[in-house]
C-alpha positions as CSV (number, residue, x, y, z in Angstrom):
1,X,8.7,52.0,-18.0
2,X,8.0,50.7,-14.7
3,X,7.8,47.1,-16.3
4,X,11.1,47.2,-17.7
5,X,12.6,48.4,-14.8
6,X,10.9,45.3,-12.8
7,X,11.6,43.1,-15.5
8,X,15.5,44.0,-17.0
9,X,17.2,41.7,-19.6
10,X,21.0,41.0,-19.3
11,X,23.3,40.6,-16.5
12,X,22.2,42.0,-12.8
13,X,24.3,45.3,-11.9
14,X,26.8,44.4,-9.1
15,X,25.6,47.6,-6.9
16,X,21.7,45.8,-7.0
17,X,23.1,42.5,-6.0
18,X,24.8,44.4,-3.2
19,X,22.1,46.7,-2.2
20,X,19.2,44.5,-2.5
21,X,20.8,41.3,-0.7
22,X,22.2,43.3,2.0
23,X,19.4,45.3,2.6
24,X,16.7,42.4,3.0
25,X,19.1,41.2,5.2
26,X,19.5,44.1,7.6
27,X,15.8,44.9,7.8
28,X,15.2,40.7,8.6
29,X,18.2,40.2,11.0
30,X,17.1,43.3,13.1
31,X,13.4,42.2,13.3
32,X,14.0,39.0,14.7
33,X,17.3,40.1,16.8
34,X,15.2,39.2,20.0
35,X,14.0,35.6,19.0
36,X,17.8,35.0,17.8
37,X,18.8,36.3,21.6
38,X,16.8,33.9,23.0
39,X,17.2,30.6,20.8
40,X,21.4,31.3,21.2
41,X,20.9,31.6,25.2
42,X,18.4,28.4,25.3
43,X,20.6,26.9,23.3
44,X,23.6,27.0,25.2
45,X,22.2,25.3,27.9
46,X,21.0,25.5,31.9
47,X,23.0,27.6,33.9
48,X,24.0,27.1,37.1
49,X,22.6,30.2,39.4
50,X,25.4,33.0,41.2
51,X,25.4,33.6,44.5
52,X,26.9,35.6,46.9
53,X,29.1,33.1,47.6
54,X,29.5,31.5,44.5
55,X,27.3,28.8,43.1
56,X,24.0,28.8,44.5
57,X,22.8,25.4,46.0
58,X,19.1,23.8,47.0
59,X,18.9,22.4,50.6
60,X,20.3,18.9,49.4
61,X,23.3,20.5,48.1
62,X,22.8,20.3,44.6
63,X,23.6,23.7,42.6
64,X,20.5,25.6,41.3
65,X,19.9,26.0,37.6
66,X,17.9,28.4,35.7
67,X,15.4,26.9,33.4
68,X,16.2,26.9,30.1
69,X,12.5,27.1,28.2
70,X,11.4,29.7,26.0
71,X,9.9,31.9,28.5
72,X,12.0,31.7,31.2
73,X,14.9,32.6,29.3
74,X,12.9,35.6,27.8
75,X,11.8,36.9,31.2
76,X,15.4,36.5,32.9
77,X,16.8,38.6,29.8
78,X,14.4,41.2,30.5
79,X,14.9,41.2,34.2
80,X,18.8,41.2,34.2
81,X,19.1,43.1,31.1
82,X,15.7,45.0,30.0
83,X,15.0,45.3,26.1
84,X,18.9,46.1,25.4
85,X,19.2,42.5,26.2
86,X,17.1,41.6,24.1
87,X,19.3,42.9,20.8
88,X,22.5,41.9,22.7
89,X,25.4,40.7,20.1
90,X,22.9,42.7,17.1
91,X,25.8,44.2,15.9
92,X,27.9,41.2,15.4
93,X,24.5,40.0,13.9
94,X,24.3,42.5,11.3
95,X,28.2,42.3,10.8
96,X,27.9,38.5,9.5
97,X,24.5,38.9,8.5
98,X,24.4,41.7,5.8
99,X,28.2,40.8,4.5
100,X,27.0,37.3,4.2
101,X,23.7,38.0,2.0
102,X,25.6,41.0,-0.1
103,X,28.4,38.6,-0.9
104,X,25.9,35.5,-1.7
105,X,23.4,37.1,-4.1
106,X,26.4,38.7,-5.6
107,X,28.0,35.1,-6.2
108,X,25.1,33.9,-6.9
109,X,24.3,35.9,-9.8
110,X,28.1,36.0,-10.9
111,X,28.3,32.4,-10.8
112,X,25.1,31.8,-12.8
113,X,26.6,34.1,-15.5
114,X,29.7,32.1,-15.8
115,X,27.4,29.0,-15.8
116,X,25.5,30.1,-18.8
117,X,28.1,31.6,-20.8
118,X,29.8,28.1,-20.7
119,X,26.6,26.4,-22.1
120,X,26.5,23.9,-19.1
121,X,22.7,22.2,-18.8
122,X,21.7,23.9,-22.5
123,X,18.5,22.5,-23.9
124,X,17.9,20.9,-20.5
125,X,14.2,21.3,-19.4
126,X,15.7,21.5,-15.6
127,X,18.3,23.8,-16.7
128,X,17.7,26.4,-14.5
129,X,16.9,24.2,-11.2
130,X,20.4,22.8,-11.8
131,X,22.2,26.5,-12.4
132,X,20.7,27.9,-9.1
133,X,21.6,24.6,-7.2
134,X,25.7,25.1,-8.3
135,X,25.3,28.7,-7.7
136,X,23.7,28.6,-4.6
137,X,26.0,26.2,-3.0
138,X,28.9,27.7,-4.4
139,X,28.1,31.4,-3.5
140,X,26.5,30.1,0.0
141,X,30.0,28.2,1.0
142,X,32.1,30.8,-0.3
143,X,29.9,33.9,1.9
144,X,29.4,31.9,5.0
145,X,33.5,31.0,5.4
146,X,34.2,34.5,4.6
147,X,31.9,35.4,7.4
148,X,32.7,33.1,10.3
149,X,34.6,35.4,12.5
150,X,31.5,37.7,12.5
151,X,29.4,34.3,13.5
152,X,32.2,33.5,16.5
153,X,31.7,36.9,17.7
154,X,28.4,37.3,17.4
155,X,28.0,33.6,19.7
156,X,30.4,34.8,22.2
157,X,28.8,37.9,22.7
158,X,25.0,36.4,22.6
159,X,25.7,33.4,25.2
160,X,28.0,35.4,27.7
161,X,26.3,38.8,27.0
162,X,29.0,40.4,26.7
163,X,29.2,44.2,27.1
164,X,32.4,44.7,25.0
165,X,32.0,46.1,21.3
166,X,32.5,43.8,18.2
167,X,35.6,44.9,17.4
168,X,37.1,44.6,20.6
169,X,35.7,41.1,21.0
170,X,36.9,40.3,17.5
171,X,40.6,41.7,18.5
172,X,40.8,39.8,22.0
173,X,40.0,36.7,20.5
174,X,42.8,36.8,18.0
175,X,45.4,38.0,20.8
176,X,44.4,35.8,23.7
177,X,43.3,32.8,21.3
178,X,44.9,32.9,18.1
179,X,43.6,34.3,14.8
180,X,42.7,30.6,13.8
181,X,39.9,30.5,16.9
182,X,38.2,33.4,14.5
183,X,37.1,30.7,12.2
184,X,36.7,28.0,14.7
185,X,34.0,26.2,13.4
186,X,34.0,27.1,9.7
187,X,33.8,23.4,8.5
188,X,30.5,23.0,10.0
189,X,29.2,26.5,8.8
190,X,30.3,25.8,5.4
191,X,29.0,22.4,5.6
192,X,25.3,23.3,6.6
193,X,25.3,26.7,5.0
194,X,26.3,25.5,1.2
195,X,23.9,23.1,0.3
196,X,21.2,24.8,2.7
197,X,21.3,27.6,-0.4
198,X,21.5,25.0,-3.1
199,X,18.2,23.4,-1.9
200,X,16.8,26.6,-1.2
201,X,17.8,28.4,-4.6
202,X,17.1,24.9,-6.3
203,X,13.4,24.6,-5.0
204,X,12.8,28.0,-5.7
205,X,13.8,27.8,-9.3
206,X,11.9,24.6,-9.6
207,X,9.0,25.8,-8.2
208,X,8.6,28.3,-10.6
209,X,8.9,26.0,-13.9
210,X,6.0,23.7,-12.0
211,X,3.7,26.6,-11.1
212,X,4.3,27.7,-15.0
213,X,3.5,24.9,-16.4
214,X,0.5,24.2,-14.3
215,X,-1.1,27.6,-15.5
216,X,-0.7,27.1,-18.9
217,X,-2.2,23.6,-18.8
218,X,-5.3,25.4,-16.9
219,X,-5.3,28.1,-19.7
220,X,-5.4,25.3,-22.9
221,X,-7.9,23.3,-20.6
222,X,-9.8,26.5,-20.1
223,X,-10.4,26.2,-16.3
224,X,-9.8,28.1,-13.6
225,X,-6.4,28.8,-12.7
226,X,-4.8,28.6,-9.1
């Protein structure tokens, strides 16, 4: 029984699509919230340094900027901020995050259905390799436009750390900015994300058939298997 139930036959439920992709994701996003943190903040660049009178300056004159590396950036969090800062924007995270893997594995495994049904790549040795690849950039693109105004928030919040709830951030955006500024940048996200999958999905799939074959050439050759 507990075979069949890790190997079914036939299409995968919609509800185990939508619980296992968004699941892995929320357990992954919130374990490396604080390396996220950091890589947005280090990211965005040297900042100059406030003073009591505004910008603070050396004795030549020229402002003072806060390093950018690694560590300083993760012991200026933890000095301003203490651990809180280092899950800052979390919440945004696991508002584009867990949406965007529920919605891909469900594509994913919708599309590959539809693929298969239509008999596209039958009798092809790479069949599989090339269904994953459509799928993946397909359901990837699709998920990570869908998303976007989660990822705006979520950048916003990380690189000003802002104290303001997602919502809130998400509504003041659209008000002050426009609703279009929620998906500014969705080209590029679509752009990277899509055929990021596609390779991903594609490798994986290919992988597999490689590894297969290589064990069952050990097993007519009789010699040890890796």
């Amino acid at each position: 029984k507990l075979q069949a139930f890790a190997q079914p036959t036939g299409p995968v439920p919609l509800w185990a699509a939508l619980v296992a992709g968004g699941g892995s994701r929320l357990v992954a996003a919130s374990a490396v919230a604080p390396l996220e943190v950091v890589r947005t903040r280090v990211q965005a660049g040297r900042v100059a340094v406030e003073g009591a009178h505004g910008v603070a300056r050396d004795a030549a004159g020229a402002p003072l900027v806060r390093s950018n590396s690694v560590r300083a950036m993760l012991a200026e969090i933890m000095r301003e901020q203490g651990s809180r800062g280092l899950f800052a924007g979390l919440g945004s995270t696991l508002w584009r995050d867990v949406p965007f893997s529920a919605l891909y594995w469900i594509g994913v495994e919708r599309t590959r259905e539809a693929i298969l049904r239509r008999g596209w790549f039958e009798g092809s040795a790479a069949q599989k390799p090339f269904v994953a690849i459509l799928a993946g950039a397909l359901a990837g693109g699709s998920a990570a436009f869908a998303t976007t105004p989660f990822d705006v928030v979520k950048t916003r919040q990380q690189v000003h750390a802002a104290s303001e709830g997602l919502w809130a951030t998400l509504m003041r955006i659209a008000r002050e900015e426009g609703a279009a500024e929620l998906f500014a940048g969705s080209v590029p996200r679509v752009a990277r994300v899509g055929p990021a999958c596609a390779i991903m999905l594609g490798s994986y799939e290919a992988t597999k058939i490689l590894w297969r074959r290589l064990r069952e050439q050990c097993l007519v050759a009789e010699s040890p298997c890796p």
